[in-house]
SETI-963648 format. One record per atom (N, C-alpha, C): residue in three letters; z negated, y, x; residue number from 1. Coordinates in nm, 2 decimals. Atoms other than C-alpha are relative to their C-alpha. Layout:
 rest     pz     py     px  nr
  ALA      Z      Y      X NUM
...
This chain:
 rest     pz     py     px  nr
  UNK   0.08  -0.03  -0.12   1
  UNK  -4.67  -5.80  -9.65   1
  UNK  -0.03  -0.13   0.07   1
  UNK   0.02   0.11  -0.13   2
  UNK  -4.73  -6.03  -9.34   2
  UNK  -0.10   0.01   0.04   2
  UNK   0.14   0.02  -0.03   3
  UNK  -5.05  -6.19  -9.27   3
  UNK   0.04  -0.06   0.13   3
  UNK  -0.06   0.05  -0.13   4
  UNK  -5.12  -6.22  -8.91   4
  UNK  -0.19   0.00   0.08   4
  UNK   0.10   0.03  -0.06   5
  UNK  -5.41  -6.39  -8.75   5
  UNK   0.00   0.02   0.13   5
  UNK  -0.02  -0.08  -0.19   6
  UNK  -5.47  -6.22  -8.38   6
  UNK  -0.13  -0.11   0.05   6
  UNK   0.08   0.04  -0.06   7
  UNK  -5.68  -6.48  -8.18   7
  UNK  -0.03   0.02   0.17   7
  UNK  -0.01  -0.10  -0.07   8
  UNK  -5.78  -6.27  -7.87   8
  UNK  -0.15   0.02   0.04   8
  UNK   0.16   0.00  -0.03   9
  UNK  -6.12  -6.25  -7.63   9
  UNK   0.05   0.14   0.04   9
  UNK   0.00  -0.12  -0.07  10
  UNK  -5.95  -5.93  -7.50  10
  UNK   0.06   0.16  -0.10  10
  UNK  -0.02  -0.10   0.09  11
  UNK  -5.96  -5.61  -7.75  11
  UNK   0.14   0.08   0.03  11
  UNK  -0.10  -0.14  -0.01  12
  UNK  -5.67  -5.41  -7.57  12
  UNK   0.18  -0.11  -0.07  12
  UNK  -0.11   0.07   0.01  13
  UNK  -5.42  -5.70  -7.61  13
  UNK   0.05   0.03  -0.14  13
  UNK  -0.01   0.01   0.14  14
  UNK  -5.48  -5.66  -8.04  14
  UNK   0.05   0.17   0.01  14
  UNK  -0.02  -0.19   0.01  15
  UNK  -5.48  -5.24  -7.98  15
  UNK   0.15   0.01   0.05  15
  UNK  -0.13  -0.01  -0.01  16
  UNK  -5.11  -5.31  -7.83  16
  UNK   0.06  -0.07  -0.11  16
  UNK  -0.04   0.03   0.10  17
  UNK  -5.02  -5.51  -8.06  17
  UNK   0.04   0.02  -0.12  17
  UNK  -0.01  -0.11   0.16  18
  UNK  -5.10  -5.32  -8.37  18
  UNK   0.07   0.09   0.03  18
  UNK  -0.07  -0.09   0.00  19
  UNK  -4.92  -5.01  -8.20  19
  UNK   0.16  -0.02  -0.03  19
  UNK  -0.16   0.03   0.01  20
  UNK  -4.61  -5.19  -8.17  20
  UNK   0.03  -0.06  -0.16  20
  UNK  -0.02   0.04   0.13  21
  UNK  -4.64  -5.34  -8.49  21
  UNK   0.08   0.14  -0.08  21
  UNK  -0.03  -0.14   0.09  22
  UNK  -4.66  -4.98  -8.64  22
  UNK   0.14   0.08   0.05  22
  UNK  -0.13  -0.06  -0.10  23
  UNK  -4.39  -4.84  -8.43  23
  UNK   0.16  -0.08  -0.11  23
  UNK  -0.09   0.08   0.07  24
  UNK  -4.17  -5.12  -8.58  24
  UNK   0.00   0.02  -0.19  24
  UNK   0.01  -0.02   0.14  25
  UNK  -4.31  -5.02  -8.94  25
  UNK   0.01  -0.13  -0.09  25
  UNK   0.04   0.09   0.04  26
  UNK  -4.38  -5.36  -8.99  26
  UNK  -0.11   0.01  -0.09  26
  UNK   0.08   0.01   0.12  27
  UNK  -4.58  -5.43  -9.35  27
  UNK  -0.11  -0.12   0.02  27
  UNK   0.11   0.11  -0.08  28
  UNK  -4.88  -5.65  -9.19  28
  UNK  -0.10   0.02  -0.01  28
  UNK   0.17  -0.02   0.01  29
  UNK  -5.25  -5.72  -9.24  29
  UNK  -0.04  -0.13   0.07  29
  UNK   0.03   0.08  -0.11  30
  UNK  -5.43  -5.85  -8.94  30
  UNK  -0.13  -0.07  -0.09  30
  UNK   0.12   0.13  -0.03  31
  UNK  -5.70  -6.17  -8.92  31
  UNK  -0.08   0.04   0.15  31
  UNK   0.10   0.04  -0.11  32
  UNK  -5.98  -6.18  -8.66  32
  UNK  -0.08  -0.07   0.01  32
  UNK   0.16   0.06   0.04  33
  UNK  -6.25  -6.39  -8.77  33
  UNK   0.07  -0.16  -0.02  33
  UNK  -0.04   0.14   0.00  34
  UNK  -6.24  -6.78  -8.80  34
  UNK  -0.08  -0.07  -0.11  34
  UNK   0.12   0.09   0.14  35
  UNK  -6.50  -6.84  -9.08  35
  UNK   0.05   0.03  -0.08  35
  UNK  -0.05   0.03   0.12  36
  UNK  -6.27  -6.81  -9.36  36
  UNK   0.13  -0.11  -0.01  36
  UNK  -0.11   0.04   0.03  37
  UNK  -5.99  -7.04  -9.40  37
  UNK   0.12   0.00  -0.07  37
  UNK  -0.13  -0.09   0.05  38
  UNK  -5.67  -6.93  -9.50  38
  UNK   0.11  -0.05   0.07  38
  UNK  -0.20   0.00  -0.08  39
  UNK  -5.27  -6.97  -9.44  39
  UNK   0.03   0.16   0.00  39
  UNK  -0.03  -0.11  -0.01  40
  UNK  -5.14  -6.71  -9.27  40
  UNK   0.14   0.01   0.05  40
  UNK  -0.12  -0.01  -0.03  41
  UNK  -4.78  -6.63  -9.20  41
  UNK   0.04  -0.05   0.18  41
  UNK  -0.01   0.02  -0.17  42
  UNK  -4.83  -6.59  -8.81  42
  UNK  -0.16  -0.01   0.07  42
  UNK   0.12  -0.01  -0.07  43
  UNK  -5.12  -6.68  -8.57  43
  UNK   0.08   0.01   0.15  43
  UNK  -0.05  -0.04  -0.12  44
  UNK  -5.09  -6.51  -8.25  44
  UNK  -0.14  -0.07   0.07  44
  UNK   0.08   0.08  -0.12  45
  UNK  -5.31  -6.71  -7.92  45
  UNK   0.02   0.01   0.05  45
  UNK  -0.03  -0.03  -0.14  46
  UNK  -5.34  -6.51  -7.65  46
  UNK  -0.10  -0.06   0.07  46
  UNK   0.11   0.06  -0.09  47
  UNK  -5.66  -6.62  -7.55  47
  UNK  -0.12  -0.01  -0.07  47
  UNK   0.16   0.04   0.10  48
  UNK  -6.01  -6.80  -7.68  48
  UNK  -0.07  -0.05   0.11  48
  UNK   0.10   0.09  -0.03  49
  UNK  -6.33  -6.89  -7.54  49
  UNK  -0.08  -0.05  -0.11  49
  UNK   0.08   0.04   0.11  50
  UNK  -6.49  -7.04  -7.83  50
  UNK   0.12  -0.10  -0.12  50
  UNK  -0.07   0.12   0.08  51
  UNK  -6.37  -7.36  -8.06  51
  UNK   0.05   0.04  -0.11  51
  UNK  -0.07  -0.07   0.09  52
  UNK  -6.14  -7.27  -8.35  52
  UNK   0.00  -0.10  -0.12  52
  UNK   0.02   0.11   0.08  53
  UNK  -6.15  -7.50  -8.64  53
  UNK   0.15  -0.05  -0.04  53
  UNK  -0.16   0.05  -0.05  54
  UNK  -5.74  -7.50  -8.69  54
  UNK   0.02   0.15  -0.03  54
  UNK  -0.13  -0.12   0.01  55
  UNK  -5.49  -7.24  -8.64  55
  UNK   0.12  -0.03  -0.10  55
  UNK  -0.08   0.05   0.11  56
  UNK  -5.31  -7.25  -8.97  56
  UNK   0.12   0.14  -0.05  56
  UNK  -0.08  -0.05   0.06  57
  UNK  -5.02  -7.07  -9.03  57
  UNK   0.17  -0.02   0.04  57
  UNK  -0.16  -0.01   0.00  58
  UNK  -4.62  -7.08  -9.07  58
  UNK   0.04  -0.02   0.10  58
  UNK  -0.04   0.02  -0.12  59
  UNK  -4.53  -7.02  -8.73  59
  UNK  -0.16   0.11   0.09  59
  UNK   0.13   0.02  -0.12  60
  UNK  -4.84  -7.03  -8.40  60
  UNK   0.05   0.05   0.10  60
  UNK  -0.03  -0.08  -0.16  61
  UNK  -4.76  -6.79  -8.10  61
  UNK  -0.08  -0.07   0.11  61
  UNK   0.10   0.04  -0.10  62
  UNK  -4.93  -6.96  -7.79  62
  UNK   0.05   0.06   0.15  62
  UNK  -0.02  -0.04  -0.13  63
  UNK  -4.97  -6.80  -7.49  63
  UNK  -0.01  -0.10   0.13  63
  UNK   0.01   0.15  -0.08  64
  UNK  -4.91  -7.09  -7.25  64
  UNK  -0.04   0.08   0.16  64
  UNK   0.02  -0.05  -0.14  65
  UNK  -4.99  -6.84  -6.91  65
  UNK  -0.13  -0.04  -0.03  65
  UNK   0.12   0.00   0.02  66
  UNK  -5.36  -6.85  -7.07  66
  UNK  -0.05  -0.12  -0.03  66
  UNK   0.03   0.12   0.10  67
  UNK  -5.38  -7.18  -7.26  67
  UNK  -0.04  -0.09   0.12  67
  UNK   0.05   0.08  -0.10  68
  UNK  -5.41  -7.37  -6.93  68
  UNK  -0.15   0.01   0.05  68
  UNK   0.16  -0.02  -0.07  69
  UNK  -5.72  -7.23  -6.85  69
  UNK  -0.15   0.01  -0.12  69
  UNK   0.05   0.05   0.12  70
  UNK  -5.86  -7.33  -7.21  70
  UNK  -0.13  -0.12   0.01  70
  UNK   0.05   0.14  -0.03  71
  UNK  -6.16  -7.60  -7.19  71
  UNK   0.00  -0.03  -0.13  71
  UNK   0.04   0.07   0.08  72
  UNK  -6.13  -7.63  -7.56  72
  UNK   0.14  -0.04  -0.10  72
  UNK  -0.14   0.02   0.06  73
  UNK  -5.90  -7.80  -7.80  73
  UNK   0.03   0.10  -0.09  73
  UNK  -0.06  -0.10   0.10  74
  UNK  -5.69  -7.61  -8.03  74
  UNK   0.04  -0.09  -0.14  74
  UNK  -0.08   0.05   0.12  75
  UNK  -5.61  -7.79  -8.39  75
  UNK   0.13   0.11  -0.04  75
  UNK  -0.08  -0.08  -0.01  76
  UNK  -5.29  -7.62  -8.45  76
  UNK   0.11  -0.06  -0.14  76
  UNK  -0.07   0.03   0.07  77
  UNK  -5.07  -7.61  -8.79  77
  UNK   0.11   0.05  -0.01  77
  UNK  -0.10  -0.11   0.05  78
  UNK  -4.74  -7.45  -8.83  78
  UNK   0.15  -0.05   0.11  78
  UNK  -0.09  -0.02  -0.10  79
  UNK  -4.44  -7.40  -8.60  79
  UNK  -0.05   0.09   0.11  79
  UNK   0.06   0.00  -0.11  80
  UNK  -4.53  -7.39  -8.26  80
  UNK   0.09   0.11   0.12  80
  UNK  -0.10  -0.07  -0.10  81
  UNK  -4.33  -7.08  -8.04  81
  UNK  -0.10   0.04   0.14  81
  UNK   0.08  -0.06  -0.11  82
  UNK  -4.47  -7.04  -7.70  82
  UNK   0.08   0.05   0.11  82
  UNK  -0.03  -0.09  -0.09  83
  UNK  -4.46  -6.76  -7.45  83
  UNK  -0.07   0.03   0.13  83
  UNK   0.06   0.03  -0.14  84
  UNK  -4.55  -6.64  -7.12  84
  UNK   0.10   0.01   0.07  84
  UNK  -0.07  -0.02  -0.13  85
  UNK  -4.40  -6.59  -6.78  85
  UNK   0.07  -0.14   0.03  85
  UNK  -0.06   0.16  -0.04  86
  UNK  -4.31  -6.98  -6.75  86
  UNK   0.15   0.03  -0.06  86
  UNK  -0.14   0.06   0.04  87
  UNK  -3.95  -7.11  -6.76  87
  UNK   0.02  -0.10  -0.15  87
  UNK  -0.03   0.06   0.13  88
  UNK  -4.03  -7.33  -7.05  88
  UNK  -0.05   0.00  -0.08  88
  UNK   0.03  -0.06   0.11  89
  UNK  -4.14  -7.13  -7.29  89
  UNK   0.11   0.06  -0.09  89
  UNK  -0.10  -0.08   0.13  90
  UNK  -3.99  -7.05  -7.61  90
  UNK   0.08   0.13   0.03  90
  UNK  -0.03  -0.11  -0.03  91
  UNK  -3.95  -6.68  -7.51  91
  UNK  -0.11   0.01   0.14  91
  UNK   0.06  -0.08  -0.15  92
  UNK  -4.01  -6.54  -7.14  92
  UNK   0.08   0.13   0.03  92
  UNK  -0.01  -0.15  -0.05  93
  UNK  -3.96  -6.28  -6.95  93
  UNK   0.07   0.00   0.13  93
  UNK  -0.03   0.05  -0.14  94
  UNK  -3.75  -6.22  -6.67  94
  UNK   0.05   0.17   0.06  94
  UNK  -0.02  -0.16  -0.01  95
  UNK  -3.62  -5.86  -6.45  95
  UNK  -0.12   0.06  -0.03  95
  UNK   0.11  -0.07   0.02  96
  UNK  -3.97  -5.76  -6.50  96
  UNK  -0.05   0.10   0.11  96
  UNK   0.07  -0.14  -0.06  97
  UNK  -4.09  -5.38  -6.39  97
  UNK  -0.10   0.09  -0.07  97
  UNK   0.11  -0.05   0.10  98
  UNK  -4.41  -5.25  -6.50  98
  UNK   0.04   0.15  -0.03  98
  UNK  -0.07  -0.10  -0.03  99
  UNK  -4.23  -4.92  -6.43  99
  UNK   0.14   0.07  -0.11  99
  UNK  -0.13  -0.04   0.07 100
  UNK  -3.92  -4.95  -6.63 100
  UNK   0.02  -0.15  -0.09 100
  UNK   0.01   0.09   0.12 101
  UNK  -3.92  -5.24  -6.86 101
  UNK   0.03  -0.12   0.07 101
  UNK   0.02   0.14  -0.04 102
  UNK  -3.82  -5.61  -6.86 102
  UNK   0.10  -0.08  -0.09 102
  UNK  -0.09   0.04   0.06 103
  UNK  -3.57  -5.82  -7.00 103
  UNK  -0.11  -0.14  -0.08 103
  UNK   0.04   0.06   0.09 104
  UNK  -3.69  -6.01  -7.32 104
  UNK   0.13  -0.14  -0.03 104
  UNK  -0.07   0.11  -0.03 105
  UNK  -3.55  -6.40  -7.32 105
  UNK  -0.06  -0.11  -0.15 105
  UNK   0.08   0.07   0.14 106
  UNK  -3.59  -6.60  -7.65 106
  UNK   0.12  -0.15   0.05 106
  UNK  -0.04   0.10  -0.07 107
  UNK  -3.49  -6.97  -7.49 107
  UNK   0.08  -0.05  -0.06 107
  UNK  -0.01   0.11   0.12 108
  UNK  -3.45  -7.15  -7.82 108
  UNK   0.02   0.07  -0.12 108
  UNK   0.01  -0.07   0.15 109
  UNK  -3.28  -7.09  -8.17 109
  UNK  -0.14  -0.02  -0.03 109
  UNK   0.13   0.02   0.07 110
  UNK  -3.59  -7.04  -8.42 110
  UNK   0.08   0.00  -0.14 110
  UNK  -0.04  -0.03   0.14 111
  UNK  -3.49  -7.11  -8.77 111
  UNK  -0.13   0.08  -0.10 111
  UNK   0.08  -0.06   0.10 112
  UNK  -3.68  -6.92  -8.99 112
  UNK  -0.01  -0.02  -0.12 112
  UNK  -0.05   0.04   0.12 113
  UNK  -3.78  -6.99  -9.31 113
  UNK   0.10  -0.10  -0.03 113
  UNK  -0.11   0.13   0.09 114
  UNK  -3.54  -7.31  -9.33 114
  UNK   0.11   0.07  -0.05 114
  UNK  -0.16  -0.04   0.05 115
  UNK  -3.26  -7.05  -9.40 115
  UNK   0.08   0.08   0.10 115
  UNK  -0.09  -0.14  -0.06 116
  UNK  -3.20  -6.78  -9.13 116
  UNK  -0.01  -0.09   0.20 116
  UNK   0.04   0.02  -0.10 117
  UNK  -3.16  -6.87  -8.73 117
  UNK   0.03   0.13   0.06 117
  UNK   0.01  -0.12  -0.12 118
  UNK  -3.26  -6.64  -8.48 118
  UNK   0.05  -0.08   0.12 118
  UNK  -0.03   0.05  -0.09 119
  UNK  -3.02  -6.72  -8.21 119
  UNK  -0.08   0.00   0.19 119
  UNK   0.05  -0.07  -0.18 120
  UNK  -3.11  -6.75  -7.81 120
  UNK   0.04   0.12   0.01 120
  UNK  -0.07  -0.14  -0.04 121
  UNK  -3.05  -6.43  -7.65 121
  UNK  -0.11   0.02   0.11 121
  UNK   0.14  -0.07  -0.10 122
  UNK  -3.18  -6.20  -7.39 122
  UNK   0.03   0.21  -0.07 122
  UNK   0.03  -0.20   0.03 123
  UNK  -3.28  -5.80  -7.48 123
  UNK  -0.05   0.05   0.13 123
  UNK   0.10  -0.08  -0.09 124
  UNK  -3.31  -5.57  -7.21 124
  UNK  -0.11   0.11  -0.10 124
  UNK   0.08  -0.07   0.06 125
  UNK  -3.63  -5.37  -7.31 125
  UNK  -0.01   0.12   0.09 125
  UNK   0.01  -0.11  -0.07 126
  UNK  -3.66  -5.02  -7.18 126
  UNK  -0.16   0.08  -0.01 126
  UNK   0.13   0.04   0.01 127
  UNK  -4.05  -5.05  -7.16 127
  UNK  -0.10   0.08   0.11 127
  UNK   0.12   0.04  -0.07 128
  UNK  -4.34  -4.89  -6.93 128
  UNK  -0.09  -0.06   0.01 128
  UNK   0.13   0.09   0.07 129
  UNK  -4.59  -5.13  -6.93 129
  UNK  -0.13   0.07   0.06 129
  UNK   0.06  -0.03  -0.07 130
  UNK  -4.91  -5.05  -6.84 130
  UNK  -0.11  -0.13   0.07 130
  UNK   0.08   0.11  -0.05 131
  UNK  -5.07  -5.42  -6.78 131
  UNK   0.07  -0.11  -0.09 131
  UNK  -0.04   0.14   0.08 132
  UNK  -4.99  -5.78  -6.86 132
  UNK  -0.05  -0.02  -0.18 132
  UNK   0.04   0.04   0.18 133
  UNK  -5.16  -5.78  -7.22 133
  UNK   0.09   0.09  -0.03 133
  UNK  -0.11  -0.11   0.06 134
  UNK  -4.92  -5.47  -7.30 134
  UNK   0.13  -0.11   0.02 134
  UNK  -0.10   0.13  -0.01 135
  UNK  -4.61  -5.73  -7.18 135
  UNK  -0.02  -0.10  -0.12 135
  UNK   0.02   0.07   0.06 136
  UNK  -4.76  -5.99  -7.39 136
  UNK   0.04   0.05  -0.16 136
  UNK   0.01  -0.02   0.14 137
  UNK  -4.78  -5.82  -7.71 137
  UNK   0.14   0.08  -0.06 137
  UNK  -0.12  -0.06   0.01 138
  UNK  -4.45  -5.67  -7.66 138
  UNK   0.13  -0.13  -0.06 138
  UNK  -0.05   0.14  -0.01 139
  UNK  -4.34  -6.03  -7.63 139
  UNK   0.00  -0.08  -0.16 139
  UNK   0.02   0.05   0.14 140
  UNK  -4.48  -6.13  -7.96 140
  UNK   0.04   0.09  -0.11 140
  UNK  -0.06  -0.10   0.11 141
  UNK  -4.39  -5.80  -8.14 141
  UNK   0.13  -0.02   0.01 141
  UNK  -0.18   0.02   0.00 142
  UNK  -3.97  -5.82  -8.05 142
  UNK  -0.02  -0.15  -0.07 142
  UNK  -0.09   0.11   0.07 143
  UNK  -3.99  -6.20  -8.16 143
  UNK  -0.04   0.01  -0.18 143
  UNK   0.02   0.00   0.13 144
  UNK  -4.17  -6.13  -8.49 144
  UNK   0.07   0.11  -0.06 144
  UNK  -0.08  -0.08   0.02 145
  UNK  -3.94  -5.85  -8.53 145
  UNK   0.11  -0.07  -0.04 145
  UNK  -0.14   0.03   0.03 146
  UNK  -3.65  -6.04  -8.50 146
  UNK   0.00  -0.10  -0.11 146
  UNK   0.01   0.11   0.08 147
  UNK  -3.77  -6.31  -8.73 147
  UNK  -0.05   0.08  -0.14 147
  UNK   0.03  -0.09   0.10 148
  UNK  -3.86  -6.01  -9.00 148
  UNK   0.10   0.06  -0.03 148
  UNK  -0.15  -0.15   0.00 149
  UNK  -3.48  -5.85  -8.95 149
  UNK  -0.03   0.12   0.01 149
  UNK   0.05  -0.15  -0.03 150
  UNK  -3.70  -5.55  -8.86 150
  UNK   0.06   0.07   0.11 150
  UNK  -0.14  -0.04  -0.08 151
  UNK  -3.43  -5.32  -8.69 151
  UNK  -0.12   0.05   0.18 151
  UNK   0.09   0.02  -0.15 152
  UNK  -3.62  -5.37  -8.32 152
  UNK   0.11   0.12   0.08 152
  UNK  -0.10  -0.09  -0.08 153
  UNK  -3.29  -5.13  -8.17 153
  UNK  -0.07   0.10   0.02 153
  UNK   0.04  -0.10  -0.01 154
  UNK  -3.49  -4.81  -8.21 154
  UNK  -0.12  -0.02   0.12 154
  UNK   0.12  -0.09  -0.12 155
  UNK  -3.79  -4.89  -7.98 155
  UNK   0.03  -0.10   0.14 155
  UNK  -0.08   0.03  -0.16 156
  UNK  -3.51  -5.08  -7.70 156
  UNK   0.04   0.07   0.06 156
  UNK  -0.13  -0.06  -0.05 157
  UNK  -3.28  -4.87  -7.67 157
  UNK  -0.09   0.17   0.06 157
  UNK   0.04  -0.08  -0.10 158
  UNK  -3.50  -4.61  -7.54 158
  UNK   0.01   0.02   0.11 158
  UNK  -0.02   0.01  -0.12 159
  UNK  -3.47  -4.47  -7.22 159
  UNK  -0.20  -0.02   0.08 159
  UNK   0.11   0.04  -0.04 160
  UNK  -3.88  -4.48  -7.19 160
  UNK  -0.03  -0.05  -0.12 160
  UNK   0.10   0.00   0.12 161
  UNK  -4.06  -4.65  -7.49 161
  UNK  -0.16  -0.03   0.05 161
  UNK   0.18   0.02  -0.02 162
  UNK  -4.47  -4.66  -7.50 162
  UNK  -0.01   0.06  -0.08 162
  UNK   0.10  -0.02   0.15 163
  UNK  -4.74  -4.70  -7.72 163
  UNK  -0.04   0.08   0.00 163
  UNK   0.02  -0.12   0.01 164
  UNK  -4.91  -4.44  -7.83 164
  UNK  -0.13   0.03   0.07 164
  UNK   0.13   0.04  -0.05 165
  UNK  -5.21  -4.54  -7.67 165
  UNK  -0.01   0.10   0.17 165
């Protein structure tokens, strides 16, 4: 099972997240809270107003579209993948249609675990979105997918996929 810390001022962004998780049939138990300290496999960082004491886990998702507009620091432990609409981000996004999906862009190998690499690539995604936090979490679900070997083909290769939401 995969421990996964969701750091998040915005509830809908975690409610996509989780769907796609389940969709993917990914074996995962979420984090929200910051008063316990713990390692957790993945810390996702879409967005904080309030000081964090460290983000500790394996590999640190950071949402770099949002992070700019941060006034506070972030202690940060792990391997660092960051995402977002920018060009120099880990994974972006590019061909983007809230309509009909968006091509999924992973910039940089990621070795995993010190044994497996997840090469560059791009995935077309065949996606309606319904808002930028839905993008986002789609963004974080395909890479933790691909870094799980969790067969992600079934909710691409759709000709529409959406959450259940």
């Amino acid at each position: 099972m995969q421990s996964i810390e969701i750091i998040e001022t915005n509830a809908q962004f975690k409610k996509y997240l989780v769907e796609i998780f389940d969709l993917m049939n990914l074996d995962y138990s979420t984090f929200t809270d910051n008063d316990v300290s713990r390692r957790v496999n993945y810390v996702v960082l879409n967005s904080i107003n309030e000081r964090y004491k460290v983000l500790d886990g394996d590999y640190c998702f950071i949402n770099m579209d949002l992070i700019s507009k941060m006034k506070n620091n972030v202690d940060i432990s792990g391997c660092i993948i960051t995402y977002g609409l920018g060009s120099k981000n880990t994974v972006t996004i590019s061909s983007l249609d809230y309509s009909s999906g968006f091509v999924y862009c992973l910039q940089r190998d990621i070795i995993y675990e010190g044994k497996r690499v997840i090469e560059a690539q791009e995935i077309p995604v065949n996606m309606a979105l319904k808002d930028i936090d839905e993008l986002y979490a789609a963004v974080v679900a395909i890479t933790i997918g691909l870094m799980e070997d969790k067969c992600i083909y079934d909710l691409i290769k759709n000709k529409t996929f959406m959450t259940l939401s």
